[in-house]
Every structure is written in structure tokens, then in C-alpha cells.
N, C-alpha and C positions, 0 to 999 in steps of 0.2 A: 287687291284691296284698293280702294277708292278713298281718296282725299278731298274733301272742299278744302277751298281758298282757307275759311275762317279756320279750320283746324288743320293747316299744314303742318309736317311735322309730327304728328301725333296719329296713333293705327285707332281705326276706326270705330274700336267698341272702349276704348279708353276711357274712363268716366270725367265725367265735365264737371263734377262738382267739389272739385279739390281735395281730395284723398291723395297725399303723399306718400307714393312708393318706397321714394328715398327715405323717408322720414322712417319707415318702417325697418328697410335695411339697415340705419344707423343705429335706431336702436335695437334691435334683433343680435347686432354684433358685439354692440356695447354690450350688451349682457352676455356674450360670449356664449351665444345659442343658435347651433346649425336651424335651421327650415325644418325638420325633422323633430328635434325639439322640441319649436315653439310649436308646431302643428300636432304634438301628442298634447303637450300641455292645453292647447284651447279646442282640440278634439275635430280638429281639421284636417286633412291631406297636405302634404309638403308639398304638393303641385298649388293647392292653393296659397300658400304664404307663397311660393314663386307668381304667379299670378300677379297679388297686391303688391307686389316689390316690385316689378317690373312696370305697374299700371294698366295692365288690360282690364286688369277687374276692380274692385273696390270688393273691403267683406262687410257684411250687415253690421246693423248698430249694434248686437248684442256679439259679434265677434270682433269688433272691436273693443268694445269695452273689457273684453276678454284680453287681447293683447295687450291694450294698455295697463290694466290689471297686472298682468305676468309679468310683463317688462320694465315695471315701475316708471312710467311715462303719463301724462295726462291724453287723452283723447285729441285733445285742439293741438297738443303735440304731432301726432300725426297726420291732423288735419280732419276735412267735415266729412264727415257720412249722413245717407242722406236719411231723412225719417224713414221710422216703417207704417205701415197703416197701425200700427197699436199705438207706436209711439203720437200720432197724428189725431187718435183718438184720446187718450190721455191728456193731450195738451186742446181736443174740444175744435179740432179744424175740422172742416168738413172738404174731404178733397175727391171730386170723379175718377177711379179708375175707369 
């Protein structure tokens, strides 16, 4: 795996748009809920909450809102997830995939 200068440090499919792994971890534990848990509860794989904890991935706006949900945490708690095109539509932007 390949590093630029501007993201040393960081493995390369990492998401750049401030999605907090830790932030995820601390609260996942705070509520005293293994990865397996919280991944029954918002209907995901426990490889995925490993994933967002760790930072290689980020989960969509509506799994998110799920986690924050469950965990009793606000969203900006965990940090920003990126629109989806619905969400993007709803709010009236017009963006090129």
C-alpha cells in the first residue's frame, strides 16, 4: 500500500472526511456493547463496526444515525458522514456522480 506525503500516516482507503473511529469505540464501550452487539442491533456484520473503529471505512448516513441512535450519542459525536445522493437531493444540491 502506497502513501502520499499529504496523508502519511493514514492506509489509504481511510476516509478523509472526519468520521471518528475512536469516537465510535468509546462509545460502543461506554454502553458496555461488544461489535457483535452493536452490529445485531443496527443489522450490520461485526466486521463492519471493526472496520469504522479502526477507520478504513466510514458507515452511511443511515448507519449512522442507527449507531448514534443505539448508543445514545448525537451523530456530530461521532463525527461527519458524508451525504448520500438522497440526502443531497432532499436538501435540493445538484451534485455529478
Amino acid at each position: 500500500m502506497t502513501k502520499s506525503k499529504r496523508d502519511s500516516g493514514r492506509p489509504a482507503n481511510a476516509p478523509r472526511y472526519g468520521w471518528s473511529g475512536r469516537a465510535l469505540l468509546v462509545a460502543r464501550t461506554r454502553a458496555k456493547l461488544r461489535q457483535s452487539d452493536l452490529a445485531y442491533m443496527i443489522g450490520v456484520s461485526a466486521a463492519a463496526i471493526s472496520q469504522w473503529e479502526s477507520g478504513h471505512h466510514a458507515p452511511t448516513t443511515d448507519d449512522a444515525r442507527r449507531i448514534a441512535l443505539n448508543l445514545g450519542v448525537t451523530q456530530q459525536k461521532l463525527g461527519r458522514v458524508p451525504y448520500t445522493k438522497s440526502d443531497l437531493a432532499l436538501l435540493n444540491v445538484k451534485v455529478a456522480y
